[in-house]
C-alpha positions in Angstrom: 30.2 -35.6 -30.9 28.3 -33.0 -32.9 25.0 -34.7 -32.3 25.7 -34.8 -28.6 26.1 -31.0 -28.5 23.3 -30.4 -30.2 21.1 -32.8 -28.4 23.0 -31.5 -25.2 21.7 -28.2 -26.2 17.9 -29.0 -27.3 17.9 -30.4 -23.5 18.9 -27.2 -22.0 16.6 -25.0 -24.2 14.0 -27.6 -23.0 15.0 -27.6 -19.2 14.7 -23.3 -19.3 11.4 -22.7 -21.6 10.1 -25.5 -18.7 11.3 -23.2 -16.3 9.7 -20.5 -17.7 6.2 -22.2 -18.4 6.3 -23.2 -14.5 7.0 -19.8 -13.3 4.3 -18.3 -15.6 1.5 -21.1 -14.7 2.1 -20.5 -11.7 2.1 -16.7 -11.8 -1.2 -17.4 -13.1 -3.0 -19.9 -10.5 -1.6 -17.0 -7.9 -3.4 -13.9 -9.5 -6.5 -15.9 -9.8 -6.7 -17.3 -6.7 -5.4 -13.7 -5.0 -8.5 -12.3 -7.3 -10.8 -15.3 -5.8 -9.7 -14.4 -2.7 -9.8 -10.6 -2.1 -12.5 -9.7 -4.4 -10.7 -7.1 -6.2 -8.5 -7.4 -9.5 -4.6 -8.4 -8.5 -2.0 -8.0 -10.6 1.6 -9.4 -10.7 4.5 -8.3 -12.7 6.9 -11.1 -12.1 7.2 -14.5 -10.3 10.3 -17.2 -9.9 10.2 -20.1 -8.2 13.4 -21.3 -6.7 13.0 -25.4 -6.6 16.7 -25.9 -5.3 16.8 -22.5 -2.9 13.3 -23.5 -2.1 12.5 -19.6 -2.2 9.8 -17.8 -4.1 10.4 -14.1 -5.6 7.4 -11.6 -6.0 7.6 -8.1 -8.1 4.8 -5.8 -8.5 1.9 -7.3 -6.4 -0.8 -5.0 -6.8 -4.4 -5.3 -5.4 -6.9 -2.7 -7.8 -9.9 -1.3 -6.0 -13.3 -3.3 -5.3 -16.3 -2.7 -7.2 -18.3 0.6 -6.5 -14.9 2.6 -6.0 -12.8 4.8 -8.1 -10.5 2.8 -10.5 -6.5 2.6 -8.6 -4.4 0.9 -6.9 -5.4 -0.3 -3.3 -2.6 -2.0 -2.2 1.0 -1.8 -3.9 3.5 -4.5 -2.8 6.5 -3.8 -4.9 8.7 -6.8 -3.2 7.8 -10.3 -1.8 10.0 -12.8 -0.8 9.5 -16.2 0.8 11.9 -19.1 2.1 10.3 -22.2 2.0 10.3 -25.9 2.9 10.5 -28.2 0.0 10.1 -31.2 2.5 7.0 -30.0 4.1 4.8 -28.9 0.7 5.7 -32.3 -0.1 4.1 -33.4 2.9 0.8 -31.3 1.9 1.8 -29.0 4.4 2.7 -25.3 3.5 6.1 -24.3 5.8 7.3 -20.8 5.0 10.5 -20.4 7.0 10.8 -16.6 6.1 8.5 -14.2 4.2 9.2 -10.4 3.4 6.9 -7.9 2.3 6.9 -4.4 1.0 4.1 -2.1 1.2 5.1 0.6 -0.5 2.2 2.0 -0.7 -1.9 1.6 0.3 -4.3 3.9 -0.9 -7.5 3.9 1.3 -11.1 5.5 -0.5 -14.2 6.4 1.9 -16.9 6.7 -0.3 -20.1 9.4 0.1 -21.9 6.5 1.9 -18.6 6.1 4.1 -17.8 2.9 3.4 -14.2 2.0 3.2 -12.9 0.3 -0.1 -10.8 -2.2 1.9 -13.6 -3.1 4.1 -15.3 -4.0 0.9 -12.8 -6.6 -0.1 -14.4 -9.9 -0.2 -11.5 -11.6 2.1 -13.2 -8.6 5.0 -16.6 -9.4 4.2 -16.5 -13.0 4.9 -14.1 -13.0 7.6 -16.8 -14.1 10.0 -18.0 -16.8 8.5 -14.5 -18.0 7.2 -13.3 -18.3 10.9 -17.1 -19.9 11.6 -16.4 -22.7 9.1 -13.8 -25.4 9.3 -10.8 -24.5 7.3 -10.0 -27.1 4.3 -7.0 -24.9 3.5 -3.7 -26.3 3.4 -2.1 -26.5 7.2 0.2 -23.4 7.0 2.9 -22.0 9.0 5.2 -19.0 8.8 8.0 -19.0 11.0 8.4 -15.3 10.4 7.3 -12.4 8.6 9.2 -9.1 7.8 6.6 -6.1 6.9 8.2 -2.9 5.7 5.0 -0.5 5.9 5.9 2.8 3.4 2.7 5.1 3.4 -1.2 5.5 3.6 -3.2 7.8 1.6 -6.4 8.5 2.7 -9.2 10.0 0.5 -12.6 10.9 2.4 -15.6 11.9 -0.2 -18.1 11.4 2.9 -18.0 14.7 4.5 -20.1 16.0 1.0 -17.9 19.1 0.9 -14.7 19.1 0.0 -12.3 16.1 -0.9 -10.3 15.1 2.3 -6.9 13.8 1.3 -4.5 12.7 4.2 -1.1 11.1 3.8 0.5 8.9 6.6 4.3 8.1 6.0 4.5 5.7 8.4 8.2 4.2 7.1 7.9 0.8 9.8 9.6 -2.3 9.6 8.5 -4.8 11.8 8.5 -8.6 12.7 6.0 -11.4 13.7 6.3 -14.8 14.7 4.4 -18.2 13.9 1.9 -17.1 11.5 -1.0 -20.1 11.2 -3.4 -19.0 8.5 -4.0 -17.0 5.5 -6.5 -15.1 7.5 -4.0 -13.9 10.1 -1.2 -13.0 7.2 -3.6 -11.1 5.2 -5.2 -9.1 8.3 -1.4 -8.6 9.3 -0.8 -6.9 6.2 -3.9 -4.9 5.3 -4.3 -3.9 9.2 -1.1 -3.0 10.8 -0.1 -0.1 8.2 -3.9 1.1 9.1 -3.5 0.6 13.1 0.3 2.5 12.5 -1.4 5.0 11.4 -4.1 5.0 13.8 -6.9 5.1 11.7 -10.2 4.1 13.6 -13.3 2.7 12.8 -12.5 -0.1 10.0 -14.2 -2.8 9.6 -11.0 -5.3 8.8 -10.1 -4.4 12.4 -12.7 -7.0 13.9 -11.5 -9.9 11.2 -8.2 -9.2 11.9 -9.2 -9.5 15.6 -10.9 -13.0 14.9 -7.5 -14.3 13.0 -5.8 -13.5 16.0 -4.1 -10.3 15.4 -4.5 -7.5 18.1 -5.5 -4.3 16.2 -6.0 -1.4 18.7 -5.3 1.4 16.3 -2.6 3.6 18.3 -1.3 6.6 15.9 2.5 6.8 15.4 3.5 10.1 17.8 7.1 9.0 17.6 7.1 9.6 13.8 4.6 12.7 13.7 6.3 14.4 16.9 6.3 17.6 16.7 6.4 17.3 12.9 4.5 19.9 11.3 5.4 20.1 7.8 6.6 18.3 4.4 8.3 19.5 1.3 9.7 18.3 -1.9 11.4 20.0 -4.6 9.4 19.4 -8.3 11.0 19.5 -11.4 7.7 22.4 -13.1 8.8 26.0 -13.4 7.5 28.5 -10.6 4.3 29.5 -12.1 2.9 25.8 -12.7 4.1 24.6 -9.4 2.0 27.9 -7.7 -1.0 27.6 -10.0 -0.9 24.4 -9.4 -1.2 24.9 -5.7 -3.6 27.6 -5.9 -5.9 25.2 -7.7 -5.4 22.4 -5.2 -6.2 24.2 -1.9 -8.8 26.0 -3.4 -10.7 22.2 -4.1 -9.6 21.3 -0.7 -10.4 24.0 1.3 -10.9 27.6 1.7 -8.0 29.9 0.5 -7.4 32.7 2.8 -5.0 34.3 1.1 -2.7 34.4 -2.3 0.2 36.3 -3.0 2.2 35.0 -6.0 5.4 36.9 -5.9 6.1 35.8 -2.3 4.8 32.1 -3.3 2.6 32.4 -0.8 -0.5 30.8 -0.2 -2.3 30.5 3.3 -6.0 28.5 3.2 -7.9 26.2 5.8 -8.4 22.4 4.8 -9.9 20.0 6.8 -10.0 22.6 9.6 -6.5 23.0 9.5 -4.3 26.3 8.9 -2.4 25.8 5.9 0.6 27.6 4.7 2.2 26.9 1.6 5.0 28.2 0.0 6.7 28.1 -3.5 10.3 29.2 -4.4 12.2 29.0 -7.4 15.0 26.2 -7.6 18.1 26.2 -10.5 17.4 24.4 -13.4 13.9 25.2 -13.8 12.7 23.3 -10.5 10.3 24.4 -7.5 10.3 24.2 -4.5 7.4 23.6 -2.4 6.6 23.5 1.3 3.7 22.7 3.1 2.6 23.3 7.0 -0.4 22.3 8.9 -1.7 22.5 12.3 -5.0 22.4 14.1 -5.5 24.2 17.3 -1.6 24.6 17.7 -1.2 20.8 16.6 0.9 19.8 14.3 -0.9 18.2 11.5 1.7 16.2 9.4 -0.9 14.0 6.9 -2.8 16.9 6.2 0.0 19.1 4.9 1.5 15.9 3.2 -2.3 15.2 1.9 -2.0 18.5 0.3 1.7 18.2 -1.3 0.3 14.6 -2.8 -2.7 16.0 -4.8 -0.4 18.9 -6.2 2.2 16.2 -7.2 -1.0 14.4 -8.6 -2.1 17.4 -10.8 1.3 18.1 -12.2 1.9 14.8 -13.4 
């Protein structure tokens, strides 16, 4: 009986570290292939495969900037999940019943020629001439797909004056059906956050157009409507939080004027009056609010560009 348990229990030890191994080799084959794939360093923080629930579970996908930008984060993807059919990989053919994705977060650089880092992603790049060849991919199919779209930062250093910093909380969930290549789920997630936003001119548009996904780039009035301001209350005593601010618009923009003991700060930034103002909170905190508008319009992503760059420098 003893040597039963303890063979019983060499055979469990062996069934989980197997378990483990899979998860990790797999983990591995993923980031490399994602790497292959986009052009740009990926990252993953955890992986499990689910061979009875046939799901998969994703933590910390994170796709780091192409060469020839600033080292960061492109595209942050804190949660995947995917429901799939055992049946049909067995079969060769890759049947994902349900997948769910969370963009938390996608940080978009325009360089001083103008080019956009994830137009420089090597899935963008050779879009064309992937939908030009026959496919030798795996036959694929997603039932349906669940994207949660958080936010957009957008940095412009091609005006050659100041930085340009504009933040979209776009804060979407939406649904597509019967998803047929990786083509089409990658443009899906790269481009729909962008065309929520209504960002224009990017090049992942027309690839995204080619996989099949329509990408007229409408901006989010619902969301922005009639929004003109953000704040957030920051856990720096007054006089960092205002310094901090000071220093911020005046690298952004023209301060107009300063006045400290009414936390005040007015300055233009990307041709937008902004007015910012800093109060003192209990416990040693600040508070911080930020309005924009252009011509009478309500500029939401500029005054939220400005609030994430002080954030930035008080970290």
């Amino acid at each position: 009986m003893k040597n039963f348990l303890k063979m019983l229990m060499i055979i469990l030890i062996s069934i989980f570290a197997l378990g483990i191994l899979k998860d990790q080799i797999i983990k591995s084959i993923i980031t490399v292939t994602a790497t292959q794939v986009t052009g740009a360093p990926v990252r993953i923080e955890r992986f499990s495969l689910g061979i009875f629930k046939q799901s998969v579970r994703i933590s910390g996908f994170k796709i780091f900037n192409p060469s020839g930008f600033p080292e960061g984060i492109l595209v942050d993807l804190p949660k995947i999940n995917v429901d799939y059919d055992l049946g049909a990989l067995i079969n060769k053919k890759l049947h994902l019943i349900k997948v769910e994705v969370e963009l938390k977060e996608m940080d978009l650089v325009k360089n001083k020629e103008g080019a956009l880092n994830v137009d420089s992603l090597k899935v963008v790049k050779e879009g064309k001439k992937h939908q030009a060849v026959p496919s030798k991919q795996m036959p694929m199919q997603i039932d349906e797909l669940k994207l949660g779209m958080g936010r957009i930062v957008l940095k412009d250093y091609s005006s050659g004056g100041q930085l340009e910093v504009k933040v979209y909380d776009i804060n979407l969930h939406k649904a597509y059906k019967n998803i047929t290549s990786v083509q089409q789920l990658t443009a899906l997630i790269l481009a729909e956050p962008m065309k929520a936003a209504g960002i224009q001119g990017a090049q992942i548009y027309g690839v995204a157009m080619l996989a099949g996904v329509a990408v007229l780039p409408v901006a989010i009035v619902a969301t922005f409507a009639g929004k003109d301001s953000v704040s957030e209350d920051l856990s720096v005593d007054f006089d960092r939080a205002f310094n901090a601010s000071l220093s911020v618009l005046k690298k952004m923009g023209k301060v107009d004027k300063e006045d400290k003991n009414a936390g005040l700060i007015v300055a233009e930034v990307n041709s937008a009056k902004v007015e910012l103002k800093v109060s003192k909170k209990a416990n040693n905190k600040s508070g911080i609010f930020v309005s924009a508008r252009r011509y009478l319009m309500p500029r939401p992503e500029v005054a939220a560009g400005v609030l994430y760059e002080i954030k930035g420098k008080l970290k």
